[in-house]
N, C-alpha and C positions, 0 to 999 in steps of 0.2 A: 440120568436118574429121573423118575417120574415124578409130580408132584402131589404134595398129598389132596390138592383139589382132582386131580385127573383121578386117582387113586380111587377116592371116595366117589365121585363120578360112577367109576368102573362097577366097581363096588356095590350103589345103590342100584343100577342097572342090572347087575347078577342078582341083587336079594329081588327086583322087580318082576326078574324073568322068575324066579320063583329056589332059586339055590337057598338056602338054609344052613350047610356050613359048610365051613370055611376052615380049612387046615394047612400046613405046609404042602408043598407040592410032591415034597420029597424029605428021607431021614437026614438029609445033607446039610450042613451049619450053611450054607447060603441057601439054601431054602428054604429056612428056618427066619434066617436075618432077613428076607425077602419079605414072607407070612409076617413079619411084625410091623412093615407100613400097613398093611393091610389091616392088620389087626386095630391098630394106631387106630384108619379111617375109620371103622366103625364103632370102637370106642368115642369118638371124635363124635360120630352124626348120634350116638346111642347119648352123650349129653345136651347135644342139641336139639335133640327132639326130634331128628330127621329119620331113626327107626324105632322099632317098641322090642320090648324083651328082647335082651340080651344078653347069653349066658358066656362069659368068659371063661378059656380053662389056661389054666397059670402052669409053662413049666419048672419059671424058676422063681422065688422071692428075692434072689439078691439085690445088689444095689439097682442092677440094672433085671427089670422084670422083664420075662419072656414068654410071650403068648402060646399055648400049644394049640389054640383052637378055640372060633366062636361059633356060635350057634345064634340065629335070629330068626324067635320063633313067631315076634309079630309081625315082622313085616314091615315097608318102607309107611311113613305116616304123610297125610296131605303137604304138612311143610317138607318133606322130602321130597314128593313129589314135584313143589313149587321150584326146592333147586333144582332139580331135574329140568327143568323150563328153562328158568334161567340161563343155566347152562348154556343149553338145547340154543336158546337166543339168539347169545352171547356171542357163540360161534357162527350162527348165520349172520349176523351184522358185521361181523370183522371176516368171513371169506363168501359173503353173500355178494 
């Protein structure tokens, strides 16, 4: 199972290379369960301040809420980019 930093990583690199939205892969309940880490990370960086506008589409309210799809129409912001670095680092210091 990935993690939600690898996740958001991923994530921030497809909104950087310029992707916009983000859906399930497929109409399948695991790819649906899939879509909601993902959706998770960018709610995640969209409170942090690491992307701008972002529209959430809800498919379910129950206890347990389920994402049908985000859309991020501003884009990664400088502190996003800074984790992006980080990251970037992170990883050349520990298999550098």
């Amino acid at each position: 199972m990935k993690t939600l930093g690898f996740i958001l990583e991923n994530t921030l690199e497809e909104i950087c290379a310029g992707r916009k939205l983000f859906t399930p892969e497929a109409a399948t309940q695991d790819a649906v369960d899939d879509f909601q880490q993902v959706a998770k990370a960018i709610s995640y960086a969209d409170s942090e301040g690491l992307v701008e506008h972002c529209q959430f589409g809800i498919a379910d309210f129950t206890a347990k809420l389920t994402f049908s799809r985000v859309m991020v129409t501003g884009g990664v912001t400088e502190l996003g980019y800074e984790f992006l670095r980080q990251r970037s680092n992170n990883r050349e210091k520990k298999f550098g």
